[in-house]
C-alpha positions in Angstrom: -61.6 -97.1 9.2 -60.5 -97.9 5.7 -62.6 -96.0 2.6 -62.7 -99.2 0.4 -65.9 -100.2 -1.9 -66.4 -101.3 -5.0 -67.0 -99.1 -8.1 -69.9 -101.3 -9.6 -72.3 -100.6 -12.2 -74.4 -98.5 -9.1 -71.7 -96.3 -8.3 -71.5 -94.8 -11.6 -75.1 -94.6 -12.2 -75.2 -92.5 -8.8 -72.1 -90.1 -10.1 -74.1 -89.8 -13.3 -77.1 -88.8 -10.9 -75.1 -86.1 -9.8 -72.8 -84.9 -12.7 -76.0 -84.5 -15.2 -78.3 -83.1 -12.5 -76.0 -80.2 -12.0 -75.8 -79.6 -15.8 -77.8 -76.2 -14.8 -76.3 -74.5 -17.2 -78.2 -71.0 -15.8 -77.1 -71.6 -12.4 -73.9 -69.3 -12.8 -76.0 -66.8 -14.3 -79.3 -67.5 -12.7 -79.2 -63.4 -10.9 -77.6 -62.1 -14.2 -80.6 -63.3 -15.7 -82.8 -61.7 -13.2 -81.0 -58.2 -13.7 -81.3 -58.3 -17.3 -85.0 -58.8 -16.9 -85.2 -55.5 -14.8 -85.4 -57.0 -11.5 -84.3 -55.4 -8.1 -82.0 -57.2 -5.7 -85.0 -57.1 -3.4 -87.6 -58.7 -5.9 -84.8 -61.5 -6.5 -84.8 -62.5 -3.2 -88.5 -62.6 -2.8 -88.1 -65.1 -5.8 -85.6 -66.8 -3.8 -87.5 -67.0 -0.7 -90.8 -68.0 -3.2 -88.9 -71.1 -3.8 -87.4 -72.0 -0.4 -90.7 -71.3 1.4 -92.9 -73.5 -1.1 -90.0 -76.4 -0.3 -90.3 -76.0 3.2 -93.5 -76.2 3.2 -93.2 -79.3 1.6 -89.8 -80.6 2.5 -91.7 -82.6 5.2 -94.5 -84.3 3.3 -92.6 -85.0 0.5 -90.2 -87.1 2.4 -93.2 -89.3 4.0 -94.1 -89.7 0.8 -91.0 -90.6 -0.9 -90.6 -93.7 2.1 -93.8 -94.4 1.9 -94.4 -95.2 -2.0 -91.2 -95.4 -3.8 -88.1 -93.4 -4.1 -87.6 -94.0 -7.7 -91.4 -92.8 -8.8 -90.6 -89.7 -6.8 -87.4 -89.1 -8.7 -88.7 -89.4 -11.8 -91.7 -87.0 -11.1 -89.0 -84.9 -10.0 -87.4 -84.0 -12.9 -90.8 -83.8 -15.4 -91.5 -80.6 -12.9 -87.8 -79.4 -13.3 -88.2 -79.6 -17.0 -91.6 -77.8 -16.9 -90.0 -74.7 -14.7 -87.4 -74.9 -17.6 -89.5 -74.0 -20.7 -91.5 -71.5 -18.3 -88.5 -69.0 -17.4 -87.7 -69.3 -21.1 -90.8 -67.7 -21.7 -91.5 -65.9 -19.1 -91.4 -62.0 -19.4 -92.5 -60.6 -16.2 -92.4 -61.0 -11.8 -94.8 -63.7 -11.5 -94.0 -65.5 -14.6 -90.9 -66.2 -12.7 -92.7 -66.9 -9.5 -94.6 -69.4 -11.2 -91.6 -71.1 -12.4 -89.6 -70.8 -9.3 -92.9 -72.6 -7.5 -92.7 -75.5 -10.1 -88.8 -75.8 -9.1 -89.4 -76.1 -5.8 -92.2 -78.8 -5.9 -89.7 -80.9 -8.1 -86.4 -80.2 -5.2 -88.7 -81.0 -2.4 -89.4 -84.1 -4.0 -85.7 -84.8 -5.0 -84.3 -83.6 -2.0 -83.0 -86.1 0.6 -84.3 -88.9 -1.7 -81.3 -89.6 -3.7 -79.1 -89.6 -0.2 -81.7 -92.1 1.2 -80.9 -94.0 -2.2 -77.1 -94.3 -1.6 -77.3 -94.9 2.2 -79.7 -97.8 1.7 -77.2 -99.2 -0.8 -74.4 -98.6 1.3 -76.3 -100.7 4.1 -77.3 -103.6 1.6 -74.0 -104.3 0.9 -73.0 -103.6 4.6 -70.6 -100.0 3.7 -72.0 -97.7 6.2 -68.9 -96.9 7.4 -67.8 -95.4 4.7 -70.6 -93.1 4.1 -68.4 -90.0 3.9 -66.2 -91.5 1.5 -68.8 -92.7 -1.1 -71.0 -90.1 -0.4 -67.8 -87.9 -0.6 -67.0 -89.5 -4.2 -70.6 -89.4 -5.6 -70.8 -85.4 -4.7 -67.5 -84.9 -6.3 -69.1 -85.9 -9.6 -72.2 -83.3 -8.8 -69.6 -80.5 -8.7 -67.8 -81.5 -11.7 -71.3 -81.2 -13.5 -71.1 -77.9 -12.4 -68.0 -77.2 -13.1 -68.6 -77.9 -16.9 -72.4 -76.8 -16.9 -70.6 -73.0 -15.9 -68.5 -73.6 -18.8 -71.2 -74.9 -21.4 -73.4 -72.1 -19.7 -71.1 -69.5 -20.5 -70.4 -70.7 -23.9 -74.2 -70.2 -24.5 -74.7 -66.8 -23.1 -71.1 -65.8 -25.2 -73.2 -66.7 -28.6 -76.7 -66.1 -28.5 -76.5 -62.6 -26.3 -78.8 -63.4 -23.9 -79.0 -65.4 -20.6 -82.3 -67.1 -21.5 -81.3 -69.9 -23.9 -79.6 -71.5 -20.9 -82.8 -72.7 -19.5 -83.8 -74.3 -23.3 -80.6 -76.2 -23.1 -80.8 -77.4 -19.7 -84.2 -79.3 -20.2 -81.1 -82.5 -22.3 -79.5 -83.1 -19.3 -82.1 -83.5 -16.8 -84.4 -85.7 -19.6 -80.9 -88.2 -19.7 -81.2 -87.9 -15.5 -84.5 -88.8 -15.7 -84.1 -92.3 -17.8 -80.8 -93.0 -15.5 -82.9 -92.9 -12.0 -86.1 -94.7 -13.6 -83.5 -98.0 -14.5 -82.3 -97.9 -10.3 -82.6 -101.0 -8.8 -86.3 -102.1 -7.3 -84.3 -102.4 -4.2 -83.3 -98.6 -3.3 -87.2 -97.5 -2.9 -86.6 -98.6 0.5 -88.8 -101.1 2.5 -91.9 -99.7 1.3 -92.7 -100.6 -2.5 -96.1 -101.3 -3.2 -99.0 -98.2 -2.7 -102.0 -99.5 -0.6 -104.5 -96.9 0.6 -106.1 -98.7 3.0 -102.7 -98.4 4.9 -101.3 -94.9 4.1 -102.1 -93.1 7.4 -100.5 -96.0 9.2 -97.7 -95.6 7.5 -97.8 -91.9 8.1 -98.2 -92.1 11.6 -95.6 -94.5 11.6 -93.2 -93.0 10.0 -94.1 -89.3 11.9 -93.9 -91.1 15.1 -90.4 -92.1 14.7 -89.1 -89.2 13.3 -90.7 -87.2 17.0 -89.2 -89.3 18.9 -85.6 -88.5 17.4 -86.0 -85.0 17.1 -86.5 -85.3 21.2 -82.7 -85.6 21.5 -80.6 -82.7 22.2 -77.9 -84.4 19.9 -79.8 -84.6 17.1 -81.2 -81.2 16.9 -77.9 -79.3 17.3 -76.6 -82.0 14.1 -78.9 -81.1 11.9 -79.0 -77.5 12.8 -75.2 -77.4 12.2 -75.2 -79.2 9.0 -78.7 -77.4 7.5 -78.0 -73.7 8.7 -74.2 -73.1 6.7 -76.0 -74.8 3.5 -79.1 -72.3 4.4 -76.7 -69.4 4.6 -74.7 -70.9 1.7 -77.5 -71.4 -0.7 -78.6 -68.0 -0.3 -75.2 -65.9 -1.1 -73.4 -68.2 -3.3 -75.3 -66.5 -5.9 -74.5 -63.2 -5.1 -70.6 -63.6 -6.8 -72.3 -63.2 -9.8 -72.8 -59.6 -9.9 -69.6 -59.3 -8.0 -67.9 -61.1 -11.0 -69.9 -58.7 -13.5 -68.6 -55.9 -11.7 -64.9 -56.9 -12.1 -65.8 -58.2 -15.5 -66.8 -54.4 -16.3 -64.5 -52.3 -14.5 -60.7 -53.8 -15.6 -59.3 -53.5 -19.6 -60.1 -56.8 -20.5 -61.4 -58.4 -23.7 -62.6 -54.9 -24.3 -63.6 -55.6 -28.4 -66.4 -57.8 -26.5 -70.3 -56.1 -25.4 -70.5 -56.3 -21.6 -72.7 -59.7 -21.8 -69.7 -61.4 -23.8 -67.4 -60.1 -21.2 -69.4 -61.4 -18.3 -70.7 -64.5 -19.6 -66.5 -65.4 -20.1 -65.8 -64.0 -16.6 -68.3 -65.6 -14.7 -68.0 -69.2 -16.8 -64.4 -69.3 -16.1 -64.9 -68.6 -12.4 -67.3 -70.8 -11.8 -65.8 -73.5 -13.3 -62.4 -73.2 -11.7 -64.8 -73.3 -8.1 -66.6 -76.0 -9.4 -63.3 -77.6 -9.8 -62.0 -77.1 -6.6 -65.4 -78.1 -4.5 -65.1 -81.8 -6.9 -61.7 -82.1 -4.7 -62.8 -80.9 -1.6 -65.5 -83.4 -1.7 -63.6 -86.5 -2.5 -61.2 -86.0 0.2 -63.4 -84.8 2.8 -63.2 -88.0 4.1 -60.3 -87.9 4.7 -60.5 -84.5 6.4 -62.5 -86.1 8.9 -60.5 -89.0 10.0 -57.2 -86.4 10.9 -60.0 -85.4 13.7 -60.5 -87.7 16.4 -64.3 -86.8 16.4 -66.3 -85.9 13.5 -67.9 -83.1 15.4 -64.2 -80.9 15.4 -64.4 -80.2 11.8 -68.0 -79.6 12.0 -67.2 -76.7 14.1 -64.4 -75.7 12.6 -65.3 -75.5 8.7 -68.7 -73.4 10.3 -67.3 -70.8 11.7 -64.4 -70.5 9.1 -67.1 -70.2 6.6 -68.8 -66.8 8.3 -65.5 -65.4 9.1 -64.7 -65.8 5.3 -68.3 -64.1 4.3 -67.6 -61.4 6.6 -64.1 -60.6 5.4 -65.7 -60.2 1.6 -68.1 -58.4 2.1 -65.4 -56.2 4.0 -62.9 -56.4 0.7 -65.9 -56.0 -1.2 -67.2 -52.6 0.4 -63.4 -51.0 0.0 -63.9 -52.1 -3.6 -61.2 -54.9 -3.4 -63.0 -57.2 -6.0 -60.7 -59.7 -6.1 -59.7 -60.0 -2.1 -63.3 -60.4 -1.6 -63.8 -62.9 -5.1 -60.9 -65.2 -3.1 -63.0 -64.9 0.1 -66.3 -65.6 -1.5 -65.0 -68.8 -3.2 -64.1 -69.9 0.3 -67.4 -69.8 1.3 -68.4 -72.1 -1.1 -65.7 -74.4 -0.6 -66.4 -74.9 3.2 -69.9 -76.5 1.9 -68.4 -78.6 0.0 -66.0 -79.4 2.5 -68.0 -79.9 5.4 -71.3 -81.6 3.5 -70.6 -84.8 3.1 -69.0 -85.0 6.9 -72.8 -84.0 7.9 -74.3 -86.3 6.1 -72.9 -88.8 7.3 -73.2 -87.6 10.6 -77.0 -86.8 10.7 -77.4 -90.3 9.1 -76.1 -92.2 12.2 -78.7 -90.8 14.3 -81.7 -92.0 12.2 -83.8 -94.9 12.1 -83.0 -95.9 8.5 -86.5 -96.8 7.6 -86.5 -92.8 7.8 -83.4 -91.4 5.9 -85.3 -89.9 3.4 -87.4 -88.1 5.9 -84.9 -87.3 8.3 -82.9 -85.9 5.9 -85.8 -83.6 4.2 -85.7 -82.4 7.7 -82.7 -81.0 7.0 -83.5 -79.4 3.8 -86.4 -77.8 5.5 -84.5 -76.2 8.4 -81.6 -75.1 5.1 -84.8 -73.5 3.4 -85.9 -71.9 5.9 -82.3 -70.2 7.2 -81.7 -69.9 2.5 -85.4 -68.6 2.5 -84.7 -64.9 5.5 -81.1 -64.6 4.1 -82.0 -64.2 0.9 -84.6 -61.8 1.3 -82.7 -59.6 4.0 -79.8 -59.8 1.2 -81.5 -58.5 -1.2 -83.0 -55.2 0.8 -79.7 -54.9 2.6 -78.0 -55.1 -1.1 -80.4 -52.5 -2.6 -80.0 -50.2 0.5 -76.4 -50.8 1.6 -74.5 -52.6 -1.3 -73.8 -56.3 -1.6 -70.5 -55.5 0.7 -72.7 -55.1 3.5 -75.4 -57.0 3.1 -72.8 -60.4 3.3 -71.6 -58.8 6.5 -75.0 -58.1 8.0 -76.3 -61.9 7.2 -72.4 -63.4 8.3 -72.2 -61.8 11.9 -75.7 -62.7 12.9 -75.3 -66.2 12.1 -72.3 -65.5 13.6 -73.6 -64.3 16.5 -75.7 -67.5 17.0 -73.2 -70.0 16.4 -73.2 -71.6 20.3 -77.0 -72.5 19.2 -75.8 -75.4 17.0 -72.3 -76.1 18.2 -71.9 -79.8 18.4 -70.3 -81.8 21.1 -68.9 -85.5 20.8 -71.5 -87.1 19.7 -72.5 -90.8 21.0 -74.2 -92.8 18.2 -77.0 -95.4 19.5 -77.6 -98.2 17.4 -79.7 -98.5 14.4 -81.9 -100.8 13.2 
């Protein structure tokens, strides 16, 4: 299998996709924030689990909805709710201000999520590149963490000069209106093979579309693919986060750049760190293809990146708990790395199994089962963190995911043809 396709005008609109949509410039400081407002551990993973639970409740229709009347429409809708939860956790003062905003954040990734993949997979299949899903996929995602990579930077740079973490969420509301005007000029062609709304045949197309999604979710295969790509970006999603205040600790507790308040000193800290890993997970996107074809089944490095990944959370939180910040920093940042990593390989993998009049529903399916495993961690993080220490509450969440590792271990897996 060779990687080749062409770099056209639609390959850099979808890197653009990626690189401005991850110009969050609060997402290395988005727990920072919360602290500075006065919230607990605890309370910041009720937030958390606020805005995985209203996706997953949605994840679902969202994706039915997306196949069914336009991919690019959803998109756009997308990012007017993003920017709307931006100018309300500017403002916002108290709990359920931020509730509030973290709803409206959901709503807007449950309507984004799995769309743009079921955009680039029904390019790649127009001009007959499905075989090099991972690659593309691979190079596209690379661009997403080099957004984030310079948004931790910018971010940083922000929170250095004003003082405070809020202005972050003001100047994120550029990039996503630029993301916004990108996805509305996407070809007609990526909404998939449904274009035009008719009510008249919106439950058949509902039941339609349900109907073949049942029927694949009654293979054995299938389930354990999805459950081993969604539950590591579940567990993921919900302590990637948590290096913040680890960084903030280290940040506070070593002589350095001491003529600087604590936020200065933080906001450098975490901004450098975060761009260095944002750095590294650009790489270990692009070449996960390339990872995958040393294997001679995509499944090995399924397994392999999965249970790396909770050995590494495990051995942090241990460094972490004997107050070895920067063992446990080393082992954090390969927890993020193995997403990286291992993503794009099961994307590509889930994809094979799916009708394709379906990707952007089969692939919310994904999301949802991520939001739900993101959704318990990150509440039982935050009352273990509260009660125990962060240390111990990456442990705790490590070894029982751990523990039930044989659930989704994936097998060679025989793809059957698609349509």
């Amino acid at each position: 299998m060779n990687n080749y396709f062409i770099k056209d005008i639609q390959y850099y609109k979808f890197c653009l996709y990626g690189f401005l949509k991850n110009l969050r410039f609060f997402e290395a400081f988005l727990i920072l924030f919360f602290l500075e407002k006065g919230l607990s551990f605890l309370e910041v993973g009720t937030l958390y689990a606020f805005r995985e639970i209203t996706r997953n409740v949605l994840e679902i229709p969202t994706g039915i909805f997306t196949d069914s009347f336009g991919r690019r429409k959803t998109m756009v809708m997308a990012f007017l709710l993003y920017i709307s939860s931006f100018v309300v956790f500017y403002v916002a003062l108290d709990y359920y201000l931020f509730l509030i905003a973290m709803i409206v954040f959901s709503i807007a990734d449950a309507l984004r999520s799995g769309t743009h993949k079921a955009m680039i997979l029904e390019y790649l299949i127009i001009h007959n590149w499905k075989d090099k899903i991972v690659h593309y996929y691979g190079h596209t995602r690379s661009w997403s963490q080099m957004g984030s990579a310079i948004a931790s930077l910018i971010g940083g740079l922000i929170v250095f000069y004003s003082g405070s973490y809020r202005n972050i969420f003001l100047f994120s509301i550029v990039p996503y209106l630029l993301d916004l005007i990108n996805v509305a000029s996407y070809p007609k062609e990526l909404d998939g093979n449904i274009n035009k709304f008719e009510i008249a045949k919106i439950g058949e197309q509902f039941r339609s579309v349900v109907k073949i999604l049942i029927e694949s979710f009654k293979r054995k295969n299938v389930i354990k693919a999805v459950l081993n790509l969604s539950v590591y970006s579940g567990y993921n999603k919900a302590v990637k986060d948590y290096l913040q205040p680890i960084l903030q600790s280290v940040a506070l507790s070593v002589p350095f750049l001491l003529y600087l308040d604590d936020i200065q000193r933080t906001s450098v800290v975490v901004g450098l760190v975060f761009f260095i890993i944002f750095i590294i997970n650009s790489f270990a996107s692009r070449y996960s293809g390339k990872v995958a074809i040393k294997f001679t089944n995509i499944y090995k490095p399924l397994n392999i990146t999965l249970f790396a990944g909770y050995l590494f959370g495990i051995i942090s939180g241990l460094f972490y708990s004997l107050d070895m910040f920067f063992i446990s920093i080393v082992f954090f940042i390969f927890i993020i790395i193995v997403e990286n990593l291992r993503k794009p390989i099961g994307v590509s993998n889930v994809s094979g199994l799916f009708d394709r009049k379906i990707y952007a529903t089969a692939l919310s399916v994904d999301s949802q089962i991520k939001t739900i495993v993101a959704a318990l961690s990150a509440i039982f993080i935050g009352f273990f963190a509260d009660k125990y220490g962060i240390g111990i509450a990456l442990i705790i969440i490590s070894v029982v995911l751990l523990i039930g590792f044989p659930v989704y271990f994936v097998r060679s897996i025989k793809r059957e043809k698609q349509n």
